[in-house]
N, C-alpha and C positions, 0 to 999 in steps of 0.2 A: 441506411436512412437515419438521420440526425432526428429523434423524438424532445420536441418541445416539452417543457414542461409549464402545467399552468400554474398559477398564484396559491391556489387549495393544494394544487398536485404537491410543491415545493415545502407547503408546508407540512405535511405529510411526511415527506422524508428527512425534515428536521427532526422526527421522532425518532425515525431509525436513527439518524444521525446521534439524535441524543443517546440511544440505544449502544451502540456503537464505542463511544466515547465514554459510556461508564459503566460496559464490560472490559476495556481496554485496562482502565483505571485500574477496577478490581483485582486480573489477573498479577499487572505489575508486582502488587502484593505482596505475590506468594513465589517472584520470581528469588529464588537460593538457589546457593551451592549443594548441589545434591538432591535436587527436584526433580523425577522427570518430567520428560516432556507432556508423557502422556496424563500428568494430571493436570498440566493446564489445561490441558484440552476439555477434561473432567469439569473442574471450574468454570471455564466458560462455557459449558453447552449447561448447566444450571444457570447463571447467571443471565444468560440467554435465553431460556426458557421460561424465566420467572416472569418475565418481565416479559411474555405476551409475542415473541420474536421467534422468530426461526433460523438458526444456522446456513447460512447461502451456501458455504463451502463445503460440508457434509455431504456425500452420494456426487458432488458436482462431476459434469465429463464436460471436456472443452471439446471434443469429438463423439463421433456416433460409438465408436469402440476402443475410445479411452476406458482405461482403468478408473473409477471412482474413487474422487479422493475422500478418504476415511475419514479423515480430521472435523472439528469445529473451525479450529484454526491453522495458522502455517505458523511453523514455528523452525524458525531456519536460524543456523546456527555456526556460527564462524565466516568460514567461504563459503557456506551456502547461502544463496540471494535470494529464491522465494522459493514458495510451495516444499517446503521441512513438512514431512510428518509427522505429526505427534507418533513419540515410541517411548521405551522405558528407556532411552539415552539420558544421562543425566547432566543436567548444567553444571557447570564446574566453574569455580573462581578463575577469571581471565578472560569468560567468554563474551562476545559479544551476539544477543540474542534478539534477534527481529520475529513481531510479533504482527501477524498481519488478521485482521478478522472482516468476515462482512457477515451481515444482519441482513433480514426483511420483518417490515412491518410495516402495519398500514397497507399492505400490499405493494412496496417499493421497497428499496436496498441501499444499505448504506455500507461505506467501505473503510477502512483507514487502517493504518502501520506506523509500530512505532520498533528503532534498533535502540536497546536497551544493554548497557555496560556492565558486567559485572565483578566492581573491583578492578578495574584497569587502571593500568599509572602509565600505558604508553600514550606519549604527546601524539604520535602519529594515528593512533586509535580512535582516540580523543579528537581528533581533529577532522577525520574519517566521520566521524555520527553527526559533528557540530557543522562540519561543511553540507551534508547529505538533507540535515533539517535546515541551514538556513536557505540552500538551491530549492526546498519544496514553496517554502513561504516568498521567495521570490518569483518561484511559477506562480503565484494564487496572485501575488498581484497584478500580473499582467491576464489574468484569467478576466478582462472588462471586455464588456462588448461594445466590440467594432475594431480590438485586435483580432490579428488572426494567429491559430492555435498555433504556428511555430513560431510566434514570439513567447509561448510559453518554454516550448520546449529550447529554445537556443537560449535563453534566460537563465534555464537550468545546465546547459551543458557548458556555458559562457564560464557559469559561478565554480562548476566543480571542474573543469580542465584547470584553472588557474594554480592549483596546486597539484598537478600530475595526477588525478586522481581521473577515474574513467568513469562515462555513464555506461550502464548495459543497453543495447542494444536489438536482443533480439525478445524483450518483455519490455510492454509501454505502458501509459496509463490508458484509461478507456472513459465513453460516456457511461450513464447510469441512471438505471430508472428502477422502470418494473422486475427488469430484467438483471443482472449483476453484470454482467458485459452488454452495454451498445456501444453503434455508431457515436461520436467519433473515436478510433485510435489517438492517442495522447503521448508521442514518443518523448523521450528527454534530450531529445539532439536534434539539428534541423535549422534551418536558415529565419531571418526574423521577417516578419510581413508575407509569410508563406501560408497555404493551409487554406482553411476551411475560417470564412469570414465569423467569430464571436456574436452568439445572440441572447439576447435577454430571455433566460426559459431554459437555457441547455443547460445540464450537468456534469461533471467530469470527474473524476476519479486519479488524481492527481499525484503521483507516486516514483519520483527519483528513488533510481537504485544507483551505485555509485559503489564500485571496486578499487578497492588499494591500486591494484594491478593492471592488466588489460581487462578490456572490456568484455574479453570471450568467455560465452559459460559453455555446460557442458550437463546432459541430463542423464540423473544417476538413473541405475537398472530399476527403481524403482515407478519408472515412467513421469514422474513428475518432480523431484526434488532438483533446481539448476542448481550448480555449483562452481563457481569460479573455474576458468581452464587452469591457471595457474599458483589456484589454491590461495591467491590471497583474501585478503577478509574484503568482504562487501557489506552495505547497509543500506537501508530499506527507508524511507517514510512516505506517508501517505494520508491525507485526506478528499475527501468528499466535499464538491465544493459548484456552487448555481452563482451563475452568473445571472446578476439584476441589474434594474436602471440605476441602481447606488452601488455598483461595482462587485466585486466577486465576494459570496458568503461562504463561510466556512458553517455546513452543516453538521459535520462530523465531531463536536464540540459537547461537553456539560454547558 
């Protein structure tokens, strides 16, 4: 079931949102060569705390007898495409490093991701994160109501097959409220004028992933970390985003 959101409710998770968007900021930071993982993670559950919020991803089970994941954040890293655990792995010059977080406050949840370069001089690389973020902002603008949600998602898969580049397929975007997953799913591929008709009040969670390679992932022994099948590099972004009578908002923002 597709949960409306009202005008107070909306504004409400423009706080997480804001929330959201300046832990993100923060961590970028203190992204170096030679970091590990597990201090951003460190960072942001401070910066996340301070500031009145709760880590959604923390303790989270997507199933009854999933493993909980550990993290504040995901922090995936090369060919991995989401859900990285933070560990003492350390970032090294050449990596490219996706940074995905969500928040609750106010008593609603805010989500967004960003893949972060470090020190890359490959065009192909480079063109990978630049293609991956400009498919999200091209979903958000068809995010208006009285589209229907697979002109977002064929919007997205339109902009990144153009240059052989593949969406993933078996992790989508999702709605978002109270909850950090609702109805509706929000894939990045899909036919246009398809789907679930766009209403002023819903939410979504808006998040191309986008592989060098094929589209196939594959989940490491650690129960949650996907990783490309063919090891090539993938990238992540993602905002948080309500559709109103003046078109889709980006709440996930400073």
């Amino acid at each position: 079931m597709i949960i409306l959101k009202s005008p107070d409710e909306i504004k409400r998770m423009r706080i997480a949102g804001r929330i959201v968007a300046e832990v993100l900021n923060e961590i970028k930071k203190y992204i170096q060569h030679g970091i590990p993982t597990v201090e951003l993670d460190k960072i942001a559950e401070e910066e996340i705390r301070k500031r009145g919020a709760e880590p959604t991803f923390k303790g989270y089970k997507r199933f009854t007898n999933d493993i909980p994941f550990p993290g504040c954040i995901c922090v995936s890293i090369n060919e991995e495409v989401v859900h990285g655990i933070p560990s003492n792995r350390k970032i090294c010059n050449g990596d490219i490093i996706s940074i995905d977080i969500g928040v609750k406050a106010e008593g609603f949840c805010s989500d967004s991701a960003v893949t972060i370069p470090l020190n890359i001089n490959n065009k192909k690389t480079t063109r990978l994160l630049s293609m991956t973020e400009e498919a999200l902002y091209l979903g958000i603008e068809n995010a208006s109501e009285g589209n229907r949600l697979q002109d977002i998602s064929y919007t997205i898969q339109e902009h990144v097959e153009k240059e052989n580049f593949s969406v993933v397929r078996d992790f989508v975007g999702h709605g978002i409220g109270r909850a950090p997953h609702e109805d509706p799913q929000v894939p990045n591929y899909g036919k246009p004028r398809c789907g679930k008709r766009l209403e002023e009040g819903m939410v979504l969670a808006i998040e191309p992933m986008v592989n060098m390679g094929s589209y196939e992932v594959v989940i490491k022994e650690n129960g949650w970390t996907a990783v490309t099948a063919d090891k090539s590099l993938s990238a992540h972004f993602e905002h948080t985003v309500a559709i109103t009578n003046n078109g889709p908002e980006i709440l996930s923002i400073v």
